[in-house]
DSSP file (Angstrom, degrees, kcal/mol; ACC not computed):
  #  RESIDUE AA STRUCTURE BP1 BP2  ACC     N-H-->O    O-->H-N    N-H-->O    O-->H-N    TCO  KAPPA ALPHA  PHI   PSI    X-CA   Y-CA   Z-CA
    1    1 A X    >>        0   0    0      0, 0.0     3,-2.5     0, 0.0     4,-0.6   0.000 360.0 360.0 360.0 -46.2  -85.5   82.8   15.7
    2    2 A X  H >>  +     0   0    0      1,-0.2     3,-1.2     2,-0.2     4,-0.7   0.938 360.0  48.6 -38.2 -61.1  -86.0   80.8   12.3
    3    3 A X  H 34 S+     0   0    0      1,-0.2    -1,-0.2     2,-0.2     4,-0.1   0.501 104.5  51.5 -37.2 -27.3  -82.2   81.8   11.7
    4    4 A X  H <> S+     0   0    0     -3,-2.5     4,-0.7     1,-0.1    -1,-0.2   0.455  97.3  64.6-117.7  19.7  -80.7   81.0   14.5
    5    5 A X  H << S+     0   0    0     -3,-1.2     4,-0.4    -4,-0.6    -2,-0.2   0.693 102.8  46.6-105.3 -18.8  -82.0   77.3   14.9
    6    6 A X  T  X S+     0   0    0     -4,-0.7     4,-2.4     2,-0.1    -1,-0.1   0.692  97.4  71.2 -66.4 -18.4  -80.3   75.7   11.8
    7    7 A X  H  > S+     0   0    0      1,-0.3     4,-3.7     2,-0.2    -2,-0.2   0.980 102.6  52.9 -68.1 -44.8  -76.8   77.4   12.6
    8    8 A X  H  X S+     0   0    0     -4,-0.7     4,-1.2     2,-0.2    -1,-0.3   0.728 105.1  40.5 -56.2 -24.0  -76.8   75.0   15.4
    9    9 A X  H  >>S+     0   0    0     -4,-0.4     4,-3.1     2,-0.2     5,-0.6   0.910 112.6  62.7 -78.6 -50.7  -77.3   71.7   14.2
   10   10 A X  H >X5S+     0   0    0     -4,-2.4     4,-1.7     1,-0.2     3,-0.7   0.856 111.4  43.2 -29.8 -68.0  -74.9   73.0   11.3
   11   11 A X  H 3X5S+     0   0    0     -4,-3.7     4,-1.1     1,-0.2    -1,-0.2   0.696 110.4  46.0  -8.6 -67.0  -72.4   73.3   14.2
   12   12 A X  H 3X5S+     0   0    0     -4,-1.2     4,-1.1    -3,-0.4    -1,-0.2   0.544 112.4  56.9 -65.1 -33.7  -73.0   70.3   15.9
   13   13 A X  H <X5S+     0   0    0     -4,-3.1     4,-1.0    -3,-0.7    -2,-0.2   0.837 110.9  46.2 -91.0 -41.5  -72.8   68.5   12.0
   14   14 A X  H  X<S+     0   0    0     -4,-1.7     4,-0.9    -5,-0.6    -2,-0.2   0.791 109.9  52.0 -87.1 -26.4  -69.1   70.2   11.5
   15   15 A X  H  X S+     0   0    0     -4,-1.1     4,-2.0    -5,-0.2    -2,-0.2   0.886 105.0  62.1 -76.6 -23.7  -67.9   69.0   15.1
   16   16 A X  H  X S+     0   0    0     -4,-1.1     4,-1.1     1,-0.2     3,-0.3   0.955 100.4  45.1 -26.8 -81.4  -69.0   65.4   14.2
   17   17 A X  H  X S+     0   0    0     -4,-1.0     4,-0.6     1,-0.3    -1,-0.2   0.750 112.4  54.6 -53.6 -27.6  -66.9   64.6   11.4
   18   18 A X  H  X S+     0   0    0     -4,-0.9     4,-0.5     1,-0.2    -1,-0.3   0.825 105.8  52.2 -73.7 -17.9  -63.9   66.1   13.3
   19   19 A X  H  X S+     0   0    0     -4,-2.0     4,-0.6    -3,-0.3     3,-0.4   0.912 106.0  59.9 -64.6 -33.8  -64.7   63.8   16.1
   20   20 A X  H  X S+     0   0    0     -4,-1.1     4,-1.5     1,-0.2    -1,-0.2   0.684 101.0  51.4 -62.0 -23.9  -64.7   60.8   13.5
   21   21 A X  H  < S+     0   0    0     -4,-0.6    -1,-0.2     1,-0.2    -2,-0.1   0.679  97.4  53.2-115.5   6.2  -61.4   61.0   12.3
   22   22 A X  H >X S+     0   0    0     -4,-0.5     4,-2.3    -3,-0.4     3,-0.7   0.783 107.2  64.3 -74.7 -27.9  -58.9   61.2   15.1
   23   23 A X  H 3X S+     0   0    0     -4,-0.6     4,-1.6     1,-0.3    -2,-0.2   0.972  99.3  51.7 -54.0 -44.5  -61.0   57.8   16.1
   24   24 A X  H 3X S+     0   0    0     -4,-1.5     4,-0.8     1,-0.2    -1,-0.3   0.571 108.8  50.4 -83.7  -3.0  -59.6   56.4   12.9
   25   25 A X  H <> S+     0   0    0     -3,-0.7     4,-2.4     2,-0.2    -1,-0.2   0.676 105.3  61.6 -63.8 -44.2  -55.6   57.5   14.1
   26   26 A X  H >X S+     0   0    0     -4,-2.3     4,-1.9     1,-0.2     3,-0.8   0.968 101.9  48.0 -54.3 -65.6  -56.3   55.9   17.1
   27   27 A X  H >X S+     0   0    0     -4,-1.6     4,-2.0     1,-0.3     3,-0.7   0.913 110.8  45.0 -48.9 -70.8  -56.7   52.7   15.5
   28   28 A X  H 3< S+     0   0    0     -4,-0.8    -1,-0.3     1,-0.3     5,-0.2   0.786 114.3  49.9 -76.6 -12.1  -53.8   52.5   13.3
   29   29 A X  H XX S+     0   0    0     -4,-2.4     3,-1.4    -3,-0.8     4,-1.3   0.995 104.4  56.9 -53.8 -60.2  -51.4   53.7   16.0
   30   30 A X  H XX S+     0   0    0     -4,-1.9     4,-1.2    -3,-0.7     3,-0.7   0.904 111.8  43.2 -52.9 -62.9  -52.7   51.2   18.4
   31   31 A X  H 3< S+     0   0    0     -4,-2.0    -1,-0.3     1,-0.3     4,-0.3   0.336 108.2  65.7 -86.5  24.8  -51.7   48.2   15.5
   32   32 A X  H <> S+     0   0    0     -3,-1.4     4,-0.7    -5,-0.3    -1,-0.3   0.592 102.5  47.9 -81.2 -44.8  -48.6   50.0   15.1
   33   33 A X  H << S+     0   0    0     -4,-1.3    -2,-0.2    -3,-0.7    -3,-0.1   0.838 101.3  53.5 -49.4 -59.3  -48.1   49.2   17.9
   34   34 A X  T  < S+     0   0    0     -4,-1.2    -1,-0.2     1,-0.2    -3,-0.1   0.790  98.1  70.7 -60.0 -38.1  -48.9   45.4   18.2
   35   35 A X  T  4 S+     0   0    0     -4,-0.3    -1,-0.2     2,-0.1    -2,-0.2   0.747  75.7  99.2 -79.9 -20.3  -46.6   44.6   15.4
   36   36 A X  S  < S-     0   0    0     -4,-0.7     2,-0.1     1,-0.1    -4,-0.0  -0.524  82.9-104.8 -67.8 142.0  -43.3   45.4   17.4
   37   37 A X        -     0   0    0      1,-0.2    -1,-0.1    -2,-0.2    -2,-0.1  -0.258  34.1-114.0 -75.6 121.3  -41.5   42.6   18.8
   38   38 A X        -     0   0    0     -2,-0.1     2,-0.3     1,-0.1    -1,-0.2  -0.236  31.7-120.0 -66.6 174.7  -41.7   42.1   22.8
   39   39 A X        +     0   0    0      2,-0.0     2,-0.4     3,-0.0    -1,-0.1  -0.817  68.9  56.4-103.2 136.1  -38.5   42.7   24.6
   40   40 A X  S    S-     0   0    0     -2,-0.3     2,-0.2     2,-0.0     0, 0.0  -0.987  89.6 -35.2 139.0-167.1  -36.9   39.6   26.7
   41   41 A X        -     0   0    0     -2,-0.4     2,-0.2     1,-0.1    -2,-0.0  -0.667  63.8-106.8-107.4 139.3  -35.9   36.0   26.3
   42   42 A X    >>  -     0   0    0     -2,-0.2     4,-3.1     1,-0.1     3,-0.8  -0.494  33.3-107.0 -92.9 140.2  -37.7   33.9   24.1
   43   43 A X  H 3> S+     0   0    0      1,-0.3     4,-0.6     2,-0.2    -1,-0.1   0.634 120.0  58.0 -45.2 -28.7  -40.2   30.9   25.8
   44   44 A X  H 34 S+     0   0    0      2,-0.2    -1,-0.3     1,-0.1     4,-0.2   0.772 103.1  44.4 -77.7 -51.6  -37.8   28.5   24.8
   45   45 A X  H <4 S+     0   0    0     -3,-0.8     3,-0.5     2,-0.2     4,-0.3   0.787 111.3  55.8 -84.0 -27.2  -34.9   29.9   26.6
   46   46 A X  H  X S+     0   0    0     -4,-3.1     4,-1.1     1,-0.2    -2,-0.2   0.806 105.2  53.6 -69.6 -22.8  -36.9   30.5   29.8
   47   47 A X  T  < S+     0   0    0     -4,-0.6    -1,-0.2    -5,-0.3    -2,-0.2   0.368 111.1  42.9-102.3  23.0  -37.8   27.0   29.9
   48   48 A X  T  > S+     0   0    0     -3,-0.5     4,-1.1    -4,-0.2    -1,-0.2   0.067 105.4  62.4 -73.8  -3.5  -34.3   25.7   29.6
   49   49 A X  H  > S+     0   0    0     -4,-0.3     4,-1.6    -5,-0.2    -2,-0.2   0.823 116.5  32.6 -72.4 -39.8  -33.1   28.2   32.1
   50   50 A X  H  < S+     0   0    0     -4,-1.1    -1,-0.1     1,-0.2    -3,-0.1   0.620 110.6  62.4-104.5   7.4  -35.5   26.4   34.6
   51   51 A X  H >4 S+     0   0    0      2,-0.1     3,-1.1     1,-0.1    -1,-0.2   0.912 111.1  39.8 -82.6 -53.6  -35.2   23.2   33.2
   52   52 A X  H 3< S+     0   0    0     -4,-1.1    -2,-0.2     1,-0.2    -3,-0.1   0.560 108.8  61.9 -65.4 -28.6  -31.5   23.5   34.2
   53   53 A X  T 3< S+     0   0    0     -4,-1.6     2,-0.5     2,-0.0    -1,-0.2   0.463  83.9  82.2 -43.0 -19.6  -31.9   25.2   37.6
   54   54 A X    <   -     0   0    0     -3,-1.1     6,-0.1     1,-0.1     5,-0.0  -0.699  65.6-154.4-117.4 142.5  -33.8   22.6   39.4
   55   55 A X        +     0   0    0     -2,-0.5    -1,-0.1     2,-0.0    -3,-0.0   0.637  46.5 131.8 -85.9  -9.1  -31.7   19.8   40.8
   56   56 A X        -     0   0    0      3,-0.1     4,-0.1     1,-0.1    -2,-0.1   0.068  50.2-146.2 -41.4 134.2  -34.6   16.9   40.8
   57   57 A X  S    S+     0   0    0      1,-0.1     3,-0.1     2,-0.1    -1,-0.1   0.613  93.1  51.0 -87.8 -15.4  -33.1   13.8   39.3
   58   58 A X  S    S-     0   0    0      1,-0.4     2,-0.2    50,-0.1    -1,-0.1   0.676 112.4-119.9-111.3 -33.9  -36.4   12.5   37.6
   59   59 A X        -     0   0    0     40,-0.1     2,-0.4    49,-0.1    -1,-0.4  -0.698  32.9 -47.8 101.8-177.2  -37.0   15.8   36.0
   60   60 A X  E     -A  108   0A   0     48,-2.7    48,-2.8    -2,-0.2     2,-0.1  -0.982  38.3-134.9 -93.7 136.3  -39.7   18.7   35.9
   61   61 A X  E  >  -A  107   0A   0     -2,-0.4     4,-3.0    46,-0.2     5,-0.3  -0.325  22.6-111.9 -99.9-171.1  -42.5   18.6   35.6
   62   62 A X  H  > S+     0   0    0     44,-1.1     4,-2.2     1,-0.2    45,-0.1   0.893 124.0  44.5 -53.2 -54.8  -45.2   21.1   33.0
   63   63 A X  H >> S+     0   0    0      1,-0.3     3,-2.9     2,-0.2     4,-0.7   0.890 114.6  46.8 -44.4 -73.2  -46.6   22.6   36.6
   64   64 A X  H >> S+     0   0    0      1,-0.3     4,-2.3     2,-0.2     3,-1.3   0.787 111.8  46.5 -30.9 -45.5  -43.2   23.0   38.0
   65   65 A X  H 3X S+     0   0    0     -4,-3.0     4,-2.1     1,-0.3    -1,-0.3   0.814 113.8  50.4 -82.4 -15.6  -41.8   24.6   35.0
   66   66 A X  H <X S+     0   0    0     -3,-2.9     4,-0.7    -4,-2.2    -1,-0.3   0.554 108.7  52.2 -70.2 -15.4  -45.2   26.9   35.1
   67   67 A X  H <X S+     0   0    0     -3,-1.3     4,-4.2    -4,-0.7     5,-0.3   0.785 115.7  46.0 -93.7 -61.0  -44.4   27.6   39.1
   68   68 A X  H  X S+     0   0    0     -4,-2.3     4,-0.5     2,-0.3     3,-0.4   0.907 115.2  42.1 -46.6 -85.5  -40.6   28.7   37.6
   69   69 A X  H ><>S+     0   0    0     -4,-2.1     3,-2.8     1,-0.3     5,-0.7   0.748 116.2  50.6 -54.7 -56.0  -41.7   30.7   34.9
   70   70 A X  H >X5S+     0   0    0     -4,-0.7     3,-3.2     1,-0.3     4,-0.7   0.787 107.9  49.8  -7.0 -88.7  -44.5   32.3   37.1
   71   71 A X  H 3<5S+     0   0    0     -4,-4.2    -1,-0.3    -3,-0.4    -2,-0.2   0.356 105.1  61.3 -52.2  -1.6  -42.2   33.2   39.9
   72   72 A X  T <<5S-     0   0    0     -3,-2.8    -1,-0.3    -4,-0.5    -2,-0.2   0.554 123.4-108.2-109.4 -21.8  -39.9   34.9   36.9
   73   73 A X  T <45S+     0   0    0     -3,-3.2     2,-0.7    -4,-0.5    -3,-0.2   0.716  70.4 147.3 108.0  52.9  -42.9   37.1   36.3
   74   74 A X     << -     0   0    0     -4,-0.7     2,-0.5    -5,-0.7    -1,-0.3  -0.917  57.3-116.1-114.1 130.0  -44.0   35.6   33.1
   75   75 A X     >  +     0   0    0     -2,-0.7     4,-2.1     1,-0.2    -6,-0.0  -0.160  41.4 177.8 -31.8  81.1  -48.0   35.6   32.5
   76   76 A X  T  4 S+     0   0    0     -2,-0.5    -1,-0.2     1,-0.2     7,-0.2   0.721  76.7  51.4 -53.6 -27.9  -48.7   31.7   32.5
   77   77 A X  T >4 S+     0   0    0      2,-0.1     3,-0.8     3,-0.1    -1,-0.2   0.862 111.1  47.9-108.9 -32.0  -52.0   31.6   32.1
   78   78 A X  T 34 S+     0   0    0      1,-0.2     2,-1.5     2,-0.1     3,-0.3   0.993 123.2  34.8 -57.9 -64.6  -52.0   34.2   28.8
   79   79 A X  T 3X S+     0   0    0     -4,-2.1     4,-1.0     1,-0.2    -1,-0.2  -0.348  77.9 121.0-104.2  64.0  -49.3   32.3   27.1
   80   80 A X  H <> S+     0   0    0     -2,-1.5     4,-1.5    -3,-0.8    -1,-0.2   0.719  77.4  56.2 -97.7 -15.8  -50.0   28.5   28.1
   81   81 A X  H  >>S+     0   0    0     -3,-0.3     4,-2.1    -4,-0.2     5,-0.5   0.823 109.6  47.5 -64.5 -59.9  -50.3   27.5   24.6
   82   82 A X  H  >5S+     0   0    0     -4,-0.2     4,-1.8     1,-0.2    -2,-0.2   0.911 104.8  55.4 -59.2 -22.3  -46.9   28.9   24.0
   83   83 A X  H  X5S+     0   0    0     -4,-1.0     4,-5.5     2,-0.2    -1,-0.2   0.965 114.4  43.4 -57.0 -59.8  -45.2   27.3   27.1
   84   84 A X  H  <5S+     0   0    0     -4,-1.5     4,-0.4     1,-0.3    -1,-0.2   0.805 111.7  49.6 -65.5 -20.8  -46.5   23.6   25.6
   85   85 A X  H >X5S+     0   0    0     -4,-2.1     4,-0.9     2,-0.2     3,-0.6   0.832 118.2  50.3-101.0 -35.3  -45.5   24.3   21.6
   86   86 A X  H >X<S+     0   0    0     -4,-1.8     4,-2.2    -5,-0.5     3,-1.6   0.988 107.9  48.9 -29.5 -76.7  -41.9   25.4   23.5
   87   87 A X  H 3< S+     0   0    0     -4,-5.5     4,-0.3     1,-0.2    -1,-0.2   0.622 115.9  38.0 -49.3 -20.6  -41.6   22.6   25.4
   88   88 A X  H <> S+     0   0    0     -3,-0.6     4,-0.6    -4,-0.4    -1,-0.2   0.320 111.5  60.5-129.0  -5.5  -42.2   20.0   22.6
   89   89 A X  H <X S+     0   0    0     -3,-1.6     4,-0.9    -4,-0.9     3,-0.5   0.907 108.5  48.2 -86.7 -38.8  -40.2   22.1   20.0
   90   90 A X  H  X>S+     0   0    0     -4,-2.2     5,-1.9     1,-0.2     6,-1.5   0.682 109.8  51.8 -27.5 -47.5  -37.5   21.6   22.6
   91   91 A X  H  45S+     0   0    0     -4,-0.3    -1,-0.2    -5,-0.2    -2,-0.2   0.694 109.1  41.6 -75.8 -43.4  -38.1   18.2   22.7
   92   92 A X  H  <5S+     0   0    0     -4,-0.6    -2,-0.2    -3,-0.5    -1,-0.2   0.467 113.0  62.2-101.5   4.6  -38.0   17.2   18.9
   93   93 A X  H  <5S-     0   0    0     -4,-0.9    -2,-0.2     3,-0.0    -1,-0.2   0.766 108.0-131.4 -76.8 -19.8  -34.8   19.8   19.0
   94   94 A X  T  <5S+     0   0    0     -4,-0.5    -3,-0.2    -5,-0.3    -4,-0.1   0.865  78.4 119.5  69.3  46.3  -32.9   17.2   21.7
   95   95 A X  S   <S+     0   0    0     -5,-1.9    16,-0.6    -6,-0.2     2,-0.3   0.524  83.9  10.0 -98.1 -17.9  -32.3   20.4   23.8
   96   96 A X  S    S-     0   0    0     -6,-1.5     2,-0.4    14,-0.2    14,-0.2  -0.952  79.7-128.6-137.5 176.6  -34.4   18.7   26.6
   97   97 A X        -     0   0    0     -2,-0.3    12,-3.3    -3,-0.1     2,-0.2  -1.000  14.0-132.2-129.1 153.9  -36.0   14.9   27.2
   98   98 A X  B     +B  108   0A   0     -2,-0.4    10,-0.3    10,-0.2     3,-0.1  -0.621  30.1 174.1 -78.8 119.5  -39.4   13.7   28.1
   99   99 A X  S    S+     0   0    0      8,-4.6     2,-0.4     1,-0.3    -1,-0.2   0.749  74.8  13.0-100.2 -20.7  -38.2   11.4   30.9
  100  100 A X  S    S+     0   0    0      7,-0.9     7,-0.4    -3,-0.1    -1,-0.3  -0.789 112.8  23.8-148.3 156.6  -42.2   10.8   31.6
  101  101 A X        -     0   0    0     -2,-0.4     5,-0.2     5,-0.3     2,-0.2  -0.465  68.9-116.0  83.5-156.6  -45.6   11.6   29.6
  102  102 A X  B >  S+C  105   0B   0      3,-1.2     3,-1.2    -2,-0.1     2,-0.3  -0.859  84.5  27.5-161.8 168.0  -45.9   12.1   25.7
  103  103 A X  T 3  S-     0   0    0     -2,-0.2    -5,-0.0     1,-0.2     0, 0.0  -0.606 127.7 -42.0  82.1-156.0  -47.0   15.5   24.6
  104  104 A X  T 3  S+     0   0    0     -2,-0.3    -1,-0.2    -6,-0.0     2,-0.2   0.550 120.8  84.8 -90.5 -36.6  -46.4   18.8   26.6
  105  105 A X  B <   +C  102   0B   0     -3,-1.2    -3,-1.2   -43,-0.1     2,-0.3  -0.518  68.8  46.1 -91.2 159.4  -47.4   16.6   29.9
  106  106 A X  S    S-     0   0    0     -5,-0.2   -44,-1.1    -2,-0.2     2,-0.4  -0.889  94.9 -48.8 124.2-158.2  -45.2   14.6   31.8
  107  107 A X  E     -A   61   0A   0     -7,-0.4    -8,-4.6    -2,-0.3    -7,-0.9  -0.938  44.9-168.3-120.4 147.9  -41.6   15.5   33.0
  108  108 A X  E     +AB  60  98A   0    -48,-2.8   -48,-2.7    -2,-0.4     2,-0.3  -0.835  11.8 167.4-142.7 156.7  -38.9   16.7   31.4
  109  109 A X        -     0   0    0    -12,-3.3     3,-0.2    -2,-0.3   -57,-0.1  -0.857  44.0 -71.7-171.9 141.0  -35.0   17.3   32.0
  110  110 A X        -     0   0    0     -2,-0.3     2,-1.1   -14,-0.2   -14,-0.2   0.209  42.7-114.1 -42.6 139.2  -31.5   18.3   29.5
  111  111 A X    >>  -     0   0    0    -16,-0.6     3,-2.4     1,-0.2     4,-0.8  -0.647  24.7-166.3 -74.8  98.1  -30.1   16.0   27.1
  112  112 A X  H 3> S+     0   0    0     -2,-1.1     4,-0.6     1,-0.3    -1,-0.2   0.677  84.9  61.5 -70.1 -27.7  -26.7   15.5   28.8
  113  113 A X  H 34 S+     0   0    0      1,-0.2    -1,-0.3     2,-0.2    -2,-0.1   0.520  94.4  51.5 -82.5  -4.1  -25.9   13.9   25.3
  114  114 A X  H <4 S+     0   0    0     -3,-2.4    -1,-0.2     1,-0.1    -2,-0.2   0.706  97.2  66.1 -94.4  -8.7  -26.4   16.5   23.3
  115  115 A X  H  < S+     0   0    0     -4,-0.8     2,-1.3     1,-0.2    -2,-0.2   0.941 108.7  48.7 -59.9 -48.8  -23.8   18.8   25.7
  116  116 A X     <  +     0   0    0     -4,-0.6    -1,-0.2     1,-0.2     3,-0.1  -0.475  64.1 134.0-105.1  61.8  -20.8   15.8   24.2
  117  117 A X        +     0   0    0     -2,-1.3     2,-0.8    -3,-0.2    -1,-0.2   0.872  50.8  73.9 -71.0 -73.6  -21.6   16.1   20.9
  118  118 A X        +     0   0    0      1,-0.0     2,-0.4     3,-0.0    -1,-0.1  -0.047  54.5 166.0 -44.2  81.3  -17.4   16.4   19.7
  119  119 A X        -     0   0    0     -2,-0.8    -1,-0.0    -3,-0.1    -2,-0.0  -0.827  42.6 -97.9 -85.7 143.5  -15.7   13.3   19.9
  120  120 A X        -     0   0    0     -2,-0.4     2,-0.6     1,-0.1    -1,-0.1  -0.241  41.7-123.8 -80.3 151.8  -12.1   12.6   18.3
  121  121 A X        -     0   0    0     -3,-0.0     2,-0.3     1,-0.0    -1,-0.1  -0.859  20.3-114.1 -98.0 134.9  -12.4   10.9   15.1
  122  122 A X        -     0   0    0     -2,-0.6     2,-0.1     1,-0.1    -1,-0.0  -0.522  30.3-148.3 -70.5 124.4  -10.7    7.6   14.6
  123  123 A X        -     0   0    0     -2,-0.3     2,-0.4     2,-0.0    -1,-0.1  -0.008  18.2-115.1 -68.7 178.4   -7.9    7.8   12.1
  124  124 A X    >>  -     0   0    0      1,-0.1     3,-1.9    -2,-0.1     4,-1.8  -0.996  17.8-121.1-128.4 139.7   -7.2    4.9   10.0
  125  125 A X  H >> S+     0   0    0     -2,-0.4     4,-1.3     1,-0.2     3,-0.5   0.878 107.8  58.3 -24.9 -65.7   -3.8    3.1   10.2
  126  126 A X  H 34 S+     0   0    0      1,-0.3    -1,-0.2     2,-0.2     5,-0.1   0.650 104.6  48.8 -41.5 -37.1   -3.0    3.7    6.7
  127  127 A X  H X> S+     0   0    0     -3,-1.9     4,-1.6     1,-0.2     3,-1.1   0.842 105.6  52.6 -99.0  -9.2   -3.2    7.2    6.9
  128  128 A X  H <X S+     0   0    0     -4,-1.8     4,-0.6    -3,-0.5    -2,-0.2   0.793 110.4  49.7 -55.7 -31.0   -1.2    7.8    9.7
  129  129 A X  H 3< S+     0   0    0     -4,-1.3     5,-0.3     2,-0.2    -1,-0.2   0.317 108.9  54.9 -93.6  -5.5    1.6    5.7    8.1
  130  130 A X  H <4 S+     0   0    0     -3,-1.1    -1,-0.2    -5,-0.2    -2,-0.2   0.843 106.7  49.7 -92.5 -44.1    1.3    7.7    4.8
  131  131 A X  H  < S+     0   0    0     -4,-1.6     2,-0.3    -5,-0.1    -2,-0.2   0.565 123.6  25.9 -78.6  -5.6    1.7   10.9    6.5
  132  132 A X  S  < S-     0   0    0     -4,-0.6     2,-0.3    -5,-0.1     3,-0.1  -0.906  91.1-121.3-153.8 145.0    5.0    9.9    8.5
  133  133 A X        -     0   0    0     -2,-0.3    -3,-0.1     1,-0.2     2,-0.1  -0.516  40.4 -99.8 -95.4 147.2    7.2    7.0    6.8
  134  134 A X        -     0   0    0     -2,-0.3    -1,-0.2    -5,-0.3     6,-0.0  -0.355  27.5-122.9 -50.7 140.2    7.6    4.0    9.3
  135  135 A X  S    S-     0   0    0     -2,-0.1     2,-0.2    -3,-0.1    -1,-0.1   0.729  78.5 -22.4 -63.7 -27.9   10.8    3.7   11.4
  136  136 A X  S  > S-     0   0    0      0, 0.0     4,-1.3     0, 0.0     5,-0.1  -0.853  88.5 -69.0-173.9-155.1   12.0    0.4   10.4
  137  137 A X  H  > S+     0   0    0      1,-0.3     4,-1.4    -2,-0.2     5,-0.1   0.697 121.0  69.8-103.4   4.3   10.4   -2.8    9.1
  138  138 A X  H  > S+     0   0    0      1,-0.2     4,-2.5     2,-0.2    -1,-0.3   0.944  98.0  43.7 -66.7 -45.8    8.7   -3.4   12.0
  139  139 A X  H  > S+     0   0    0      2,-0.2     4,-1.0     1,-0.2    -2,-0.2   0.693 113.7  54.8 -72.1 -12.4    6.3   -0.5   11.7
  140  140 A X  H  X S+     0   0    0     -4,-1.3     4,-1.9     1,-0.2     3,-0.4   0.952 109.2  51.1 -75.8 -38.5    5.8   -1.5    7.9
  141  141 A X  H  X S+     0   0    0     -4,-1.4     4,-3.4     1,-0.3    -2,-0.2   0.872 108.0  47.5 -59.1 -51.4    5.0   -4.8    9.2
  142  142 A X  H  X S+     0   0    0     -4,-2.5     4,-1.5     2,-0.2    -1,-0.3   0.881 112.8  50.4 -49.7 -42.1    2.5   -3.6   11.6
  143  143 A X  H  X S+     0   0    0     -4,-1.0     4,-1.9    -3,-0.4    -2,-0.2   0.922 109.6  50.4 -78.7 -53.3    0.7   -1.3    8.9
  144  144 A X  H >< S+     0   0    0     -4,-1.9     3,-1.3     1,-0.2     4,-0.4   0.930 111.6  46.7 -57.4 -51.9    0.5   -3.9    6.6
  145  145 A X  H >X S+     0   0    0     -4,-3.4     4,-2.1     1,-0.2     3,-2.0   0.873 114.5  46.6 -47.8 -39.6   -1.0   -6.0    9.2
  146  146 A X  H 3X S+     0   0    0     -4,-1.5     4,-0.9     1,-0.2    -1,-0.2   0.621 106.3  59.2 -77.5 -12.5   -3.5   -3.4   10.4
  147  147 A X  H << S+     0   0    0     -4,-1.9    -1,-0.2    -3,-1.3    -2,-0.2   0.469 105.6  46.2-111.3  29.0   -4.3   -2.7    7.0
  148  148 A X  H <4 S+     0   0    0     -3,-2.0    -2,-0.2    -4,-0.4    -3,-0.1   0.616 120.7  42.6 -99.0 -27.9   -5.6   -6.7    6.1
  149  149 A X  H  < S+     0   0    0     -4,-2.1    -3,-0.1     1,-0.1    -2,-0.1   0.990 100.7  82.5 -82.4 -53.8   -7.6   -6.7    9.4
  150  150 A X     <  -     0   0    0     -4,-0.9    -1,-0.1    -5,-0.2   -26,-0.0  -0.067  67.2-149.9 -39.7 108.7   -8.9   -3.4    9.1
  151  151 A X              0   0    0      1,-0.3    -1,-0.2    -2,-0.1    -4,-0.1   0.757 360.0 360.0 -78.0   3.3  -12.2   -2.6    6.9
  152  152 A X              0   0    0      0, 0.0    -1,-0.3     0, 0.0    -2,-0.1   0.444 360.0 360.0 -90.9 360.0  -10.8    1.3    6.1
């Protein structure tokens, strides 16, 4: 009997350690894991997707755009810090405008000016008139005139 009562704990002492070390696989899979990039649209481009859907003249506001995203099936209440640092990166981008608040609160709605960025550039007299010779001494006359008034 003296013989056969250490072989067990000996037993029980070599399944242990095997138990220990799958635990420690687990782990680093698990943060293998975390480090991969979710799949989707970026917070930033869901909140100008619903900034641009909703037809309110005044703007939307943080809730509304929390209603939107919500109903779009993104977890609001996990990532409500990310929603507001969105919104206000948006904001100092001119991709949206505050019409109401300061901060993350308040109401918010697309910079209509930043759509008509490309405007035609004003030429200058002078160089049009270098690049094609005048027709007669009228158009020299002109050029000359346009180029005392003119500060180019």
């Amino acid at each position: 009997m003296s013989e056969t009562a250490p072989e067990v704990p000996a037993a029980a002492a070599a399944a242990a350690p095997a138990a220990k070390a799958p635990a420690k696989k687990a782990k680093k899979a698990a943060s293998a894991s975390k480090a991969r990039k979710p799949s989707g649209p970026s917070v930033t481009e869901l909140l100008t997707k619903a900034v641009s859907a909703s037809k309110e003249r005044g703007g939307v506001s943080l809730a509304a755009l929390k209603k939107a995203l919500a109903a779009a099936g993104y977890d609001v209440e996990k990532n409500n810090s990310r929603i507001k640092l969105g919104l206000k990166s948006l904001v100092n981008k001119g991709t949206v405008v505050q019409t109401k608040g300061n901060g993350a609160s308040g109401s918010f709605k697309l910079n209509k000016k930043l759509e008509t960025k490309d405007k035609p550039v004003r030429r200058c007299c002078r160089l049009l008139y270098r690049q094609t010779p005048p027709p007669d001494w009228l158009g020299s006359a002109l050029c000359l005139l346009a180029s005392l008034t003119s500060p180019c």
